[in-house]
N, C-alpha and C positions, 0 to 999 in steps of 0.2 A: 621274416615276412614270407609269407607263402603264396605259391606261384599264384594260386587262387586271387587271394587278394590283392597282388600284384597286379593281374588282368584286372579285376574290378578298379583299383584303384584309376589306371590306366584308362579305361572305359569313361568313368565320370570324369579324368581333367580331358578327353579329347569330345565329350558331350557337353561340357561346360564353354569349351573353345569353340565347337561350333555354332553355339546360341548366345554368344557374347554381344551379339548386335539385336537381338532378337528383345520384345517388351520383357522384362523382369518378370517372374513368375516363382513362384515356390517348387524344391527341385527335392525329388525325394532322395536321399543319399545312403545306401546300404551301411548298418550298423557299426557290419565289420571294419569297411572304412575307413569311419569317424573313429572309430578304433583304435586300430593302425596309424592314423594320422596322428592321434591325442597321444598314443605310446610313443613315438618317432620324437614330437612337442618335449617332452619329460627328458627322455634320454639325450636331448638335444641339449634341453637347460642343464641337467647336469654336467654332461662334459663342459660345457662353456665355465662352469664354476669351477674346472679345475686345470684351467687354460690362461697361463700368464703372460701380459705385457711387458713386456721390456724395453727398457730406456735406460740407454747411460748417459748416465748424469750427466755429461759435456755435451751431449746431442750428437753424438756422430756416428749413425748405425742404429741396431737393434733389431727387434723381432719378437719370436713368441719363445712359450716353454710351457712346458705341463706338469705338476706336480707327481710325486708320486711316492711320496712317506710325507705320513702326520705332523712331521716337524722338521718340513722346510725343504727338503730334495726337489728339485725340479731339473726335467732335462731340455737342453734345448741344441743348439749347433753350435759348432767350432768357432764359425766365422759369424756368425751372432755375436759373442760374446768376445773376439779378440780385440776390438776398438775399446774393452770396456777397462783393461787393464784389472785392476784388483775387486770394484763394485760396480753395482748400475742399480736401477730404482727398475719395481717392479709390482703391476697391478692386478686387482684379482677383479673377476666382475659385479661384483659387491661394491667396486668405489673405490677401495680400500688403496694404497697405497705402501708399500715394506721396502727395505733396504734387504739387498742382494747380495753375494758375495762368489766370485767364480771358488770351485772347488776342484776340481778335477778336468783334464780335456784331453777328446782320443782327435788330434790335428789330422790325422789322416783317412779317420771315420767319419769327419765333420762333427762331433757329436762333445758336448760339454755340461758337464752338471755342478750346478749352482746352490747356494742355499739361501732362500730366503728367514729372515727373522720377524718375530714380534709373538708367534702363535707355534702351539705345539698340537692344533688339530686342523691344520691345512686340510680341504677337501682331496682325496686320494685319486687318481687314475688310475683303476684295476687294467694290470698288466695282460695280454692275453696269449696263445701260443701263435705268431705270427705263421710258422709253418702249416697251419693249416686253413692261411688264406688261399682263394680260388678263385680266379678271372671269375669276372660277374658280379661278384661279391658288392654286397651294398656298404659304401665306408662313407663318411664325410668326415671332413678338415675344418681344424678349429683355430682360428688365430686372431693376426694383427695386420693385413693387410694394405700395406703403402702406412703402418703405421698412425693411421687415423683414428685407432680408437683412444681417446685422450680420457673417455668417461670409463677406460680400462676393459668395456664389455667387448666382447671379442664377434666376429661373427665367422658364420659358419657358410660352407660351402657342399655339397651335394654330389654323389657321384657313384660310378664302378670302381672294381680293380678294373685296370686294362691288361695288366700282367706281372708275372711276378719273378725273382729271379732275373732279375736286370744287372747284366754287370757293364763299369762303363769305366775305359782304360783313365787313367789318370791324364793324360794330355798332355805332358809339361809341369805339373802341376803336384801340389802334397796330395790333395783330396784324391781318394780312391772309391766310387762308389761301388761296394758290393753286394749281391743279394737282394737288391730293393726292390722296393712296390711299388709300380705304378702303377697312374692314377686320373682321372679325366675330372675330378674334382677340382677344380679353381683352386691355385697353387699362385698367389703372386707374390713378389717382393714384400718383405713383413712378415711372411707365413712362415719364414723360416722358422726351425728349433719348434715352431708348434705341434702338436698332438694331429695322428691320422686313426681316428676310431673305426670300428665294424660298425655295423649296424645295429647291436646292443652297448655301442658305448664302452666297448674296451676296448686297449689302449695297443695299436696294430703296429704301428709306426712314427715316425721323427720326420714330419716334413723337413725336404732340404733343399732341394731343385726343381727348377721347371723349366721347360723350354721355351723360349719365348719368341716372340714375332723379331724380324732384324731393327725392323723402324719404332720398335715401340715394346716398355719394359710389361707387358701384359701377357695372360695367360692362357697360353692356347689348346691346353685340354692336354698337356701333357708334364705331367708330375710326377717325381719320385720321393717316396720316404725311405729313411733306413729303417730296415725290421727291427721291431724291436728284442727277437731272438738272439739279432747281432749284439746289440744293446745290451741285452742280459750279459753277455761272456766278458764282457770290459767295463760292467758294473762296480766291480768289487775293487777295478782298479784306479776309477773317476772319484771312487769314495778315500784313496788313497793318497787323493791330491796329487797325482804325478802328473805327468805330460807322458800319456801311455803310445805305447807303440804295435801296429798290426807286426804279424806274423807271416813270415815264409817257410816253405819246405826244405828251402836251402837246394830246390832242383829246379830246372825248369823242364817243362811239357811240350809235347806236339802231336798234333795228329797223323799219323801214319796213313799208308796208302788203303788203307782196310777202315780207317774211321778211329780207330783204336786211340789208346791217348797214353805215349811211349813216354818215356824217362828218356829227354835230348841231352841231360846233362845235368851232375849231381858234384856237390862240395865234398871233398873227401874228408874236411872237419865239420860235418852236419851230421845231427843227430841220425836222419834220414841213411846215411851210408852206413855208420853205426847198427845200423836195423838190416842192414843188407841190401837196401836198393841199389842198383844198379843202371846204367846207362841200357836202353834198349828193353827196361821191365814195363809191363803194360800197368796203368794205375787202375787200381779195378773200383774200388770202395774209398771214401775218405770221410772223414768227422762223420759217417753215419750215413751216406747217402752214396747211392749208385752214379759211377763218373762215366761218362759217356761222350763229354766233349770237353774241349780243352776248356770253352767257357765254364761248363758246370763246375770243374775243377776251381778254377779262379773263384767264382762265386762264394765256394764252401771254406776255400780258405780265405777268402778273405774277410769272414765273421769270424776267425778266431784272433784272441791277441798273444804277442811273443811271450812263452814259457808253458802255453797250455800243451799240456798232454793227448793228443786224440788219434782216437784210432783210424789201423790204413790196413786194406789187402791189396798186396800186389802180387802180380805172375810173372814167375821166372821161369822161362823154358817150361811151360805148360804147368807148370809146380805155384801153386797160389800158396802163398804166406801170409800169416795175420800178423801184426802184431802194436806197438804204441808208440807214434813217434812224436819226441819233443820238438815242438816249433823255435824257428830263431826269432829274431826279429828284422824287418823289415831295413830298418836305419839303426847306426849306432850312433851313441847321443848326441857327439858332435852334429852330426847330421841333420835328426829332429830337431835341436835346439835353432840351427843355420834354419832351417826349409819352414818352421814356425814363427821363425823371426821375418818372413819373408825374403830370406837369402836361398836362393836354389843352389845346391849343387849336383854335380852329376852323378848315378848312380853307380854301387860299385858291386864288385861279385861274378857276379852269374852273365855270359854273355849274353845281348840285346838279344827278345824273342825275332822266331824267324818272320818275315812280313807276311799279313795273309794272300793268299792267292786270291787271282779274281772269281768271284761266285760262289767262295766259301765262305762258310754264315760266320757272322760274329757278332762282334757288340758295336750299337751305334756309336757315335761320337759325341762324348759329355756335351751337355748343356754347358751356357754361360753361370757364372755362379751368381749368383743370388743378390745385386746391390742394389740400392735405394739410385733414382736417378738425380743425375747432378743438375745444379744450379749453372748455368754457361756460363754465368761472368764467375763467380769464387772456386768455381771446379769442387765443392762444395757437398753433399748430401743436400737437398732442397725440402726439407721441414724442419719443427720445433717441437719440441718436448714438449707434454702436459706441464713439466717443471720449470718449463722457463729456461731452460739452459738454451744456450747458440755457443755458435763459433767463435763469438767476440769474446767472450767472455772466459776468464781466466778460470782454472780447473776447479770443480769443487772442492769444496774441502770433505775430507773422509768421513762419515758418520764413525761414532766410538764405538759402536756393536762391530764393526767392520775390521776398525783398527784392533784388538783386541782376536780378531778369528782370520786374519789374514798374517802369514809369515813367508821371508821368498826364501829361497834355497834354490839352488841352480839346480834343474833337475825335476823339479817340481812345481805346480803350478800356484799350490797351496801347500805347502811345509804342516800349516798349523793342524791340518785334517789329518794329515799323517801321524801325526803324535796323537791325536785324538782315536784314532783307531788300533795303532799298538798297546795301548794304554789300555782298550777295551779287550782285547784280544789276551792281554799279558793278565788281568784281572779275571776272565774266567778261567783260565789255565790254572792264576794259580788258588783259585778257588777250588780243583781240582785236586790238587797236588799242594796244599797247604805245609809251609814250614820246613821245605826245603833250601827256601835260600839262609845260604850259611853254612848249610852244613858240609860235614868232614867227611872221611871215607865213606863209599858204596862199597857194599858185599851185597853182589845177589848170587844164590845158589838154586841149580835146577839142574834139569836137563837138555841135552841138544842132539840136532838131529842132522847129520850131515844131507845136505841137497833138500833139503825136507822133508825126507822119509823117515817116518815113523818108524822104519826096523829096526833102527841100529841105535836105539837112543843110549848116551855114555853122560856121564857125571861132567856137568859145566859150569864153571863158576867166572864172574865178571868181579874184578876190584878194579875201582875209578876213585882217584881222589885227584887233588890239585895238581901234581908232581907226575899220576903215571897213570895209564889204563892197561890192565891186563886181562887174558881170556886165557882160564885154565885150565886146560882138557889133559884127563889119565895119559895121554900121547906125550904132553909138553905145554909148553905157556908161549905165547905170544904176548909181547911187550912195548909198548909205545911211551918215550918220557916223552911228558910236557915240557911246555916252557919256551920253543921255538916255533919255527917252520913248519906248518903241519903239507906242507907242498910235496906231495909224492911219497907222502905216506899209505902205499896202499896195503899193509900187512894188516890182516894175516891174506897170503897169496890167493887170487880169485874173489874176494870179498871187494875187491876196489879202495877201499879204503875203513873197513869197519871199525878199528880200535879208533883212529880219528872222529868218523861219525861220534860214536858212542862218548865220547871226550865232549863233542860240540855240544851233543846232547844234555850231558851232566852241566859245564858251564852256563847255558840258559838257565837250569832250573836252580843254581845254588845262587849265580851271579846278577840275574833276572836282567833285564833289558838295556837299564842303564850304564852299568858296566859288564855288558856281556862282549860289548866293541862295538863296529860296524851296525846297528839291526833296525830297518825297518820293513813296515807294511808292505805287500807288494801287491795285494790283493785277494777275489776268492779265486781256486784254480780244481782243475780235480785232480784225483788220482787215478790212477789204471784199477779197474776191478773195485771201485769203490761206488756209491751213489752219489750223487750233488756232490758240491764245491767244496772247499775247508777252507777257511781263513790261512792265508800263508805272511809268515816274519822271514822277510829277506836280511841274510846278515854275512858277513865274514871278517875271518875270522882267524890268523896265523896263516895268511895267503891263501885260504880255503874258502870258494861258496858253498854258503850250506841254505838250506829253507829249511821252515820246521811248518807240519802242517797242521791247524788244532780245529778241531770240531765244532762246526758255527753255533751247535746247539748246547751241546754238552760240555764244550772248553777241555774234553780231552787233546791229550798231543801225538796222532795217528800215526804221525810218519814225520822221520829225520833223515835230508839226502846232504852228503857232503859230495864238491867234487874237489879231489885231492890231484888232480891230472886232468887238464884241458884236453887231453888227448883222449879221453877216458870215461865211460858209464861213470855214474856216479854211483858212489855205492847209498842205497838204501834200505832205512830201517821203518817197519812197518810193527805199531805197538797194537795190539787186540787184546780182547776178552780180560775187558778191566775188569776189577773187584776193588770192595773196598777192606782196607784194614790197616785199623788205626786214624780214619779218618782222612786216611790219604787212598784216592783210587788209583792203582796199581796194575799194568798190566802183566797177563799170563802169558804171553804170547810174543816173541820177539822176533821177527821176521826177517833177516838179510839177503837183500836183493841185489844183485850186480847186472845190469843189463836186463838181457830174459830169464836169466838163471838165478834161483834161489839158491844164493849160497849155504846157509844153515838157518836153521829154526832154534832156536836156545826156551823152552818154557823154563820162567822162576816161579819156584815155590816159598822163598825165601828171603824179605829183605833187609839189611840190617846199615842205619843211616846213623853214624857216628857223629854226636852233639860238635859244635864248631869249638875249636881249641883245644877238643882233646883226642 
């Protein structure tokens, strides 16, 4: 909408307000307008048709969600969706009615994705880049408000951004909100997990919270969504079925007498120390955006999840360094499982940050979370499902589409979606790499290049079979047997662990998924120096974690990291410049990486893959 038509728009409703008492009269209304008004109409009905009801089945709770893949994805809130245990019924504004299934949930993001069944061309919510939302912004919110919509039609609300970039401490509490959007758009009870569009109807944010009045569960013009930026990075992990977890630095921060925002304290087994940060370095850049307060800091890390890779510069003694540090996680699982379960415990790690001083700026103090208001005599949730369910009434029984896509696993929120997605992952890889499982000795022969320089290249050959991996350079042979412990295996010296890697490597591809041991999903993540995400198989494997990374598009396998020492970089293999021959695409390019150092480049020109048994 343009400022132009904005004032006009403006002009006629406070021309229309002033002659509301005045006799009725025919009022002429500029084109553009009705325009504007009639496109606003459209884009309105659409989103509402991809904005879903929710109801668990037992009646206790619910809220909203938005679609967002043709068959069945929808995202909504954490705490939406934890009363509902395994399903919940769910409507579209059509009428329509489907069975639900929780799939994945980030407990600390507030943020949960579900899948609805019956239909494989669900109306879509086009995703949009939240970062370049801007105070003023025209957005409206799409939901279920006090849950009254029983006819499933959702209705909408009208509004600004009021700001953006809201971080808001946890309080006691799992929920962490960071990065979000606020909002003056009418946010009550019900809205939750629903959809916060722009004003073209793409899809900006995750209603989650509102502030509300003390005497009364209503909405006072103050709302936050999670961007859906945030959203995107813990995507690949909610499709993973896990019960995913945020991410720390493994340091914590503070603002110095200059404004600056120092390093108060770093884990000596964090990746982060590993990288060289130190106690007393200023944090200059992080995941991409300039750090300036200890807030903005909070913010940016708190859209990432544990294992993502993102980049930091920090300054040490006037000396600014770039480089890529891997995030921990936030809780370890005993923890998430305890604080999900509704068990709090105390945190552990890093000592408590220091208290703000008075009249330095920070972040307000979380809203209440989001409940439905109680009934005073049963202490109760006070309505009823479109479906009939109450409190009285004993649990429904499962729909069989449900029973059949729901599995528990400790650890997991949905097991069964996990299996569903290595299965898809393991099928383009070996669509790729055809008729390797099974087979018997690897000979590859080429060339390598110590440090990665291309001067010095010397004759190198790799043999890997079941028993043993070796790497044979005019110098000598470096040797690894199979068969045990691969724990502190980091030969050959400075590589961190490469004959291992390269072992884990060959085992996925002869052994494949099911008996390769340990392996699943862990979601999408990136790599350093690479574009978009890659599908990552978390697995281990002879006391070794290893991930293997494989190309969302193309089902190549980019990169294989083992860590063979807790203490220790992992060592990493980065595969390029596939070709095919023989039907199998093979890469030219074998990259080993330890830390920030490229240990050697090895190109094969040569492979020779011996039939199983002989």
């Amino acid at each position: 909408m343009t400022m132009r038509t904005a004032l006009l728009l403006f002009a006629v409703m406070g021309f229309l307000s002033a002659t509301s008492t005045a006799p009725c009269r025919a009022v002429d209304v500029d084109p553009e307008v009705l325009a504007v008004e009639a496109a606003r109409v459209t884009v309105m009905a659409e989103a509402r048709s991809k904005t879903v009801a929710i109801f668990p089945p037992e009646g206790n709770g619910g809220g909203s969600g938005v679609l967002i893949t043709a068959d069945g994805y929808a995202l909504s809130n954490f705490h939406v969706v934890k009363g509902s245990e395994k399903h919940m019924k769910c409507g579209l504004s059509d009428g329509r009615s489907y069975d639900a299934v929780v799939v994945g949930i980030d407990p600390v993001g507030d943020v949960a994705l579900i899948k609805l069944f019956g239909r494989t061309d669900f109306p879509v919510a086009e995703m949009a880049d939240s970062d370049l939302v801007r105070v003023g912004d025209w957005v409206f919110a799409s939901g279920n408000p006090f849950l009254l919509a029983h006819d499933f039609k959702p209705t909408v609300s009208y509004g600004i951004v009021s700001g953006i970039h809201r971080y808001q401490y946890p309080a006691g509490t799992l929920l962490e909100y960071a990065d979000c959007i606020q909002t003056d758009a009418a946010i009550n009870p019900g809205n939750s997990g629903g959809p916060l569009f722009n004003a073209e109807g793409k899809l900006i944010g995750i209603n989650g919270r509102g502030s509300f009045e003390k005497r009364g569960r209503v909405n006072v013009g103050v709302g936050y969504a999670i961007s859906i930026n945030q959203i995107k990075h813990f995507l690949g992990g909610l499709k993973s079925g896990r019960i995913v977890d945020h991410a720390t630095l493994g340091a914590r921060v503070a603002s110095d007498e200059d404004g600056r925002v120092i390093v108060a304290d770093v884990l000596d087994d964090s990746d982060a120390w590993r990288r060289g940060l130190r106690i007393g370095d200023e944090i200059v850049q992080f995941g991409g955006r300039q750090v300036r307060t200890v807030n903005a800091f909070k913010n940016v890390l708190g859209i990432f999840p544990q294992g993502f890779r993102v980049p930091m510069s920090f300054r040490t003694k006037g000396v600014t360094h770039h480089t890529a540090v891997r995030l921990q996680g936030v809780h370890n699982l005993e923890e998430l499982l305890a604080k999900t379960q509704g068990k709090a415990e105390p945190e552990k790690g890093l000592p408590p940050a220091p208290k703000r001083k008075p009249g330095e700026d920070g972040p307000e103090a979380p809203p209440k979370d989001d409940k439905m208001p109680e009934d005073k005599d049963s202490g109760k949730p006070k309505f009823r499902t479109p479906f009939g369910a109450d409190d009285s009434k004993a649990e429904p029984e499962t729909p069989e589409i449900v029973k059949k896509s729901f599995e528990e696993k400790r650890g997991y929120a949905n097991f069964h979606f996990n299996q569903l997605e290595r299965e898809r992952v393991w099928r383009a890889l070996s669509t790729r790499l055809p008729a390797l499982t099974g087979t018997g000795t690897w000979t590859i022969e080429g060339e390598q290049a110590s440090g990665g320089s291309a001067a010095a290249k010397t004759a190198a050959t790799l043999v890997l079979d079941d028993g043993r991996v070796e790497y044979r350079l005019p110098t000598g042979t470096a040797s690894l047997p199979l068969g045990g412990s691969l724990t502190g295996a980091t030969d050959p010296q400075g590589s961190g662990g490469m004959l291992a890697a390269l072992s884990l490597w060959r085992r996925l591809l002869t052994q494949g998924p099911e008996k390769f041991g340990d392996l699943h999903y862990e979601g999408a993540f990136p790599l350093p120096g690479l574009p978009g995400e890659f599908d990552v198989l978390l697995g281990r494997q002879g006391g070794v974690v290893c991930r293997f990374f494989i190309h969302p598009q193309y089902g190549d396998l980019v990169s294989v990291e083992a860590t063979v020492d807790d203490a220790l970089d992992p060592c990493e293999l980065y595969f390029s410049d596939f070709r095919e021959a023989g039907g199998r695409w093979l890469p030219r390019r074998i990259e080993v990486r330890h830390g920030d150092d490229v240990y050697t480049v090895i190109a094969p020109n040569t492979w020779k893959f011996q039939e199983a048994g002989k």
